[in-house]
N, C-alpha and C positions, 0 to 999 in steps of 0.2 A: 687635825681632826677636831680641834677645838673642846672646851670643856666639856667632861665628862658629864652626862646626864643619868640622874636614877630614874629608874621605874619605880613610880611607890604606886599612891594610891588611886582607885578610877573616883570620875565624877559621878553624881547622881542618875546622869547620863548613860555611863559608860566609856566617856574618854576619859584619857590618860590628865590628871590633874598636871601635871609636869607637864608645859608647854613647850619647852625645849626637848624632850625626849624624841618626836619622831623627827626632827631634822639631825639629833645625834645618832640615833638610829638608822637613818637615811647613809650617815655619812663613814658608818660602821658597815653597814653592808656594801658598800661600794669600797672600801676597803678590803676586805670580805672578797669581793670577786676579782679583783687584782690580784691577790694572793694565792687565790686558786689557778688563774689562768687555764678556764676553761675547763680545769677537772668537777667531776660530780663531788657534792657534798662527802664528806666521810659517812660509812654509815655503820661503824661498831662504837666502841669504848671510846673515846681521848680524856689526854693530859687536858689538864688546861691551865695555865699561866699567864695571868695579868696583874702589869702596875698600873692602878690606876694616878696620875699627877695633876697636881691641883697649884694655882696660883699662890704665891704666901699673900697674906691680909698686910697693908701700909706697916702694921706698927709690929711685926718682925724685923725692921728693919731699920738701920738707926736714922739719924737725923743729921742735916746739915753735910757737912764734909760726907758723913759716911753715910749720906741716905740710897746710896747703890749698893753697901753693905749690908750682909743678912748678921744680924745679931748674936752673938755666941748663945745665948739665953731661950732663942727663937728654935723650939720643935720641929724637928726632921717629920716625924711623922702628923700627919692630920688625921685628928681625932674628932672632928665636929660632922655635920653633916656633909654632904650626903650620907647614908647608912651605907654602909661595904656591900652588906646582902644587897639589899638597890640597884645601885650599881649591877654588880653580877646578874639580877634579874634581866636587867635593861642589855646588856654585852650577849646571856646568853640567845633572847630573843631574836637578835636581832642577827648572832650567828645562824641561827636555825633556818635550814634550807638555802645555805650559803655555802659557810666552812663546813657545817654539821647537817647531818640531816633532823635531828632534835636536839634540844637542850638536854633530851634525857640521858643521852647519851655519853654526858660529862660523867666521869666516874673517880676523878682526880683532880683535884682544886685546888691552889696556891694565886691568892691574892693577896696585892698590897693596895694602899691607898696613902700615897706623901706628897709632900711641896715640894714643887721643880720649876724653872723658869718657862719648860714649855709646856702648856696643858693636855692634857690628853691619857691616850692608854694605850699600854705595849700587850702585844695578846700572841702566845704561842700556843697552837691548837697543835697534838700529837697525838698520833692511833696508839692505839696499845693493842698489844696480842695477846 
């Protein structure tokens, strides 16, 4: 799925300042309809659960012998940008009229955003009753 893209802010225009967001968005929704495997959108309440993973930056990691090792000192979570809300904006849009039938419809939220070797985001969508 490649890295994660946020939704932040529009251009003077009206597109999306983020140039990467509609081909992570692209590649979200075609995800999205795999999963579903031909069922309709959900159309009450859901869970929603995602980690978002992100690359580590060169100097997490040591040097020479051990520049394949992540540094004991080097932070599990990522705290820089993209903004988490972002993200979530950019994830629910792109579920809507997919997995969901609106983003409004999220009524329960648990997100992460950390360093992993593969980039991307894990998303469980659940109805609630």
């Amino acid at each position: 799925m490649g890295l994660p893209a946020a939704q932040g802010s529009k251009t003077p225009w009206g597109s999306e300042a983020n140039k990467r967001l509609p081909g992570w968005r692209t590649d979200m929704r075609i995800a999205g309809y795999a999963a579903m495997r031909g069922e309709a959108p959900l159309g009450g309440p859901v869970s929603l659960r995602a980690t978002f993973t992100f690359p580590r930056p060169k100097h997490h990691f040591g040097t020479g012998k051990n520049a394949d090792r992540v540094k004991d000192s080097a932070p599990g979570w990522k705290t820089s940008a993209p903004d988490l809300d972002k993200l979530v904006r950019a994830l629910g849009d792109a579920l809507t009229g997919v997995v969901i039938r609106d983003d409004a419809l999220i009524v329960d939220l648990a997100v992460t955003k950390i360093y992993g070797q593969t980039p991307g985001v894990v998303v469980k969508v659940r109805p609630l009753h």
